[in-house]
C-alpha positions in Angstrom: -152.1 -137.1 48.5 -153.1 -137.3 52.1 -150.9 -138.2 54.8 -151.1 -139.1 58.3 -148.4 -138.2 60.7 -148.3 -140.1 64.1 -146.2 -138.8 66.4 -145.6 -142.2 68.8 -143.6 -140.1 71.4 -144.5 -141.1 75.5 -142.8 -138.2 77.0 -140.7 -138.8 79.8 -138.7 -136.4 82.5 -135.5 -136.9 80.6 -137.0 -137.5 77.3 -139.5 -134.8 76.9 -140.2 -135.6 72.7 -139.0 -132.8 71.4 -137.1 -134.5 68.8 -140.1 -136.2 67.1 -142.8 -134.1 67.8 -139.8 -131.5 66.1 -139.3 -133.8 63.3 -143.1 -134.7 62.9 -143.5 -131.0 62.1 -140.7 -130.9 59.8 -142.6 -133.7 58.2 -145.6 -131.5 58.1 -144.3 -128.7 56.7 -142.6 -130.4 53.6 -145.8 -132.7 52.6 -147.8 -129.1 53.2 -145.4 -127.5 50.8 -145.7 -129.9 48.1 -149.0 -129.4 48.0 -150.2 -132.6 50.3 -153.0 -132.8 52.9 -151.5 -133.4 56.3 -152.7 -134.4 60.0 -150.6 -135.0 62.8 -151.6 -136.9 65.6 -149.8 -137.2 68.9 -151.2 -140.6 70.4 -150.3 -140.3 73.6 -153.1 -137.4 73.8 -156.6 -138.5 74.0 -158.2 -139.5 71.0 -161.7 -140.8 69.6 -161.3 -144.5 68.3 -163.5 -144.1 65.5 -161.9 -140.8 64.3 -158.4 -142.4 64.4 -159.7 -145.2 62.1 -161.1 -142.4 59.7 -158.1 -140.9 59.6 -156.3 -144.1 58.7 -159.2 -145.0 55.9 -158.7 -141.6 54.6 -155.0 -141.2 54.5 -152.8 -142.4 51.1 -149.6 -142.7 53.0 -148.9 -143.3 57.3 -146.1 -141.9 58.6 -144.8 -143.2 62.0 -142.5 -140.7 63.9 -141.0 -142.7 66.9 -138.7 -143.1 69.6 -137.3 -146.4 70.1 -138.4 -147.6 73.0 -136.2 -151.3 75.1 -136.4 -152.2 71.2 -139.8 -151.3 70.3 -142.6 -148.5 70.6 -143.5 -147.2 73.2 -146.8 -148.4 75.3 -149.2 -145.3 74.8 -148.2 -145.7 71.0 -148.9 -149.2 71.0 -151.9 -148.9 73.3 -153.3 -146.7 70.2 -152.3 -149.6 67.6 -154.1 -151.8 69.6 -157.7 -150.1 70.1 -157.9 -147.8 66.9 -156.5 -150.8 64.1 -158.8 -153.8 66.6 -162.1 -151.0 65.9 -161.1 -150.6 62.1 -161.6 -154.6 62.4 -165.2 -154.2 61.6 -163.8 -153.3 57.8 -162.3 -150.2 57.3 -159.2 -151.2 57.9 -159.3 -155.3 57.8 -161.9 -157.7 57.8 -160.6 -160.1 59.9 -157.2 -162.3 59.0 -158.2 -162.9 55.5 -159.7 -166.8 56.5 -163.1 -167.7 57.6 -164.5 -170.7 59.0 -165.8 -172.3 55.5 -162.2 -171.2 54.0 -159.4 -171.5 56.5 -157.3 -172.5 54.2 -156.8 -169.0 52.9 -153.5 -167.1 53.5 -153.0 -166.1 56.5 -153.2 -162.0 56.6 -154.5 -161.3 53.8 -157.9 -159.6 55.1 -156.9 -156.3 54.8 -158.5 -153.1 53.1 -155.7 -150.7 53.4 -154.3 -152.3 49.7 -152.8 -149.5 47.8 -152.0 -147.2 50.9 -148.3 -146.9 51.9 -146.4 -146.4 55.5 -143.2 -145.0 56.6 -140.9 -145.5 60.0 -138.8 -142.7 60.8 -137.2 -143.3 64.2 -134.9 -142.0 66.7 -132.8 -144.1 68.5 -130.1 -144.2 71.5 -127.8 -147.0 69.8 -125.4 -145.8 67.5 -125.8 -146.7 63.8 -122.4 -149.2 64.3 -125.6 -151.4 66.5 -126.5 -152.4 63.4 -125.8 -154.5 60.0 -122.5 -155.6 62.0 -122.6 -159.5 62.5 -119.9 -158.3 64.8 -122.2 -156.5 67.3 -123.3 -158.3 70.3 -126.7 -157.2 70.7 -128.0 -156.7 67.1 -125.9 -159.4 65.5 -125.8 -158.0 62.3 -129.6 -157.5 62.1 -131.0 -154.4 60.2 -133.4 -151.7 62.0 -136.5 -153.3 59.8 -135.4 -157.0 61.1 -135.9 -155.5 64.4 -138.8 -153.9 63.5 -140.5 -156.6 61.8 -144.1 -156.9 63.9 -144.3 -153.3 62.9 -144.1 -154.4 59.7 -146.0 -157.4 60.0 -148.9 -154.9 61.5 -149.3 -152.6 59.0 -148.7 -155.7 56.2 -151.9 -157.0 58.0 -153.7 -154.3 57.1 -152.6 -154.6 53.2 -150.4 -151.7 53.2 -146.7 -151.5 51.8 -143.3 -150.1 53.1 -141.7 -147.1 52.0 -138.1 -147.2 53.2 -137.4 -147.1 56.9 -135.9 -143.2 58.2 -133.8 -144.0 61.8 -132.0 -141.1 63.4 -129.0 -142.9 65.8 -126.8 -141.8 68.8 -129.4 -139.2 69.6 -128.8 -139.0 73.5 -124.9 -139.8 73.4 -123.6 -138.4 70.5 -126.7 -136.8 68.7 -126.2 -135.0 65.4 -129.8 -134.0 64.8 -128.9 -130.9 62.5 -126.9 -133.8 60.1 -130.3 -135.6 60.5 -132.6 -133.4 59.8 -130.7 -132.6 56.6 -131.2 -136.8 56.2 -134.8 -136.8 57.2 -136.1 -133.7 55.0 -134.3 -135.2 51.5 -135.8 -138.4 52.6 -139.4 -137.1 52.6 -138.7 -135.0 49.7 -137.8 -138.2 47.8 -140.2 -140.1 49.0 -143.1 -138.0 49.1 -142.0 -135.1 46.1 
């Protein structure tokens, strides 16, 4: 299987990456072990556009390691969703949203070429697990980490590709426990991937 590892991370003075760019390699290493084709990309590096959307054509599986960003990913990260998935537009990734001007009644989002290929989110977080699934909590309001990742979703749903279960890491600045997590994350990846 080939798999593509992108490591979403936009360093920052008090948030250098290390974390993902740690747990990207993790990543690496397992799928490498078990015998899979791996490349990581860091997209906050320069990249060629065309090559990215190679990679995506030629990858089985996506993996997006993350920070969570004021909810979200970060703007490099989401810079390189926007150019590299609006070049693999032309049809190597999508054709367009599925509709056309002699059919728009079509479904919406159904234009993409990327059926049969699978993503992953594994993310790393400040709030504290308790953040979420609580109807109790006042930000979240008992909303899961995939309701709040839902364009993410919704993106890579676009493209005809399907979810493998979510990996989040939580607490990591206040209370982190990454050696618990990274015990988490590699039986994760061994499930999913083994």
């Amino acid at each position: 299987m080939n798999v593509l590892i992108l490591n979403g991370h936009e360093p920052y003075p008090r948030s250098p990456g290390d974390i993902n760019r740690h747990m990207a390699g993790v990543a690496r290493d397992i799928l490498t072990g078990l015998g899979h084709a791996v490349q990581v990309v860091e997209t906050v590096k320069p990249y060629d556009i065309d090559a990215e959307v190679d990679r995506h054509v030629w990858a089985d599986r996506l993996i997006v390691q993350s920070p969570v960003n004021w909810m979200g990913f970060s703007w490099s990260f989401k810079k390189y969703i926007d150019v590299v998935y609006l070049a693999g537009m032309d049809g190597r990734l999508s054709k367009g949203d599925g509709r056309s001007r002699s059919a728009p009644e079509r479904q919406y989002g159904t234009g993409g070429h990327m059926g049969g290929k699978q993503y992953m989110l594994s993310l790393t977080f400040n709030a504290p697990a308790a953040a979420f699934d609580d109807p109790g909590q006042v930000l979240m309001r008992g909303r899961t980490v995939d309701d709040l990742f839902l364009p993410a979703h919704m993106t890579f749903g676009y493209l005809g590709m399907t979810a493998l279960e979510t990996f989040s890491c939580h607490d990591v600045i206040k209370n982190p426990r990454i050696g618990e997590d990274l015990e988490r994350f590699r039986a994760h990846i061994t499930r999913l991937f083994g």
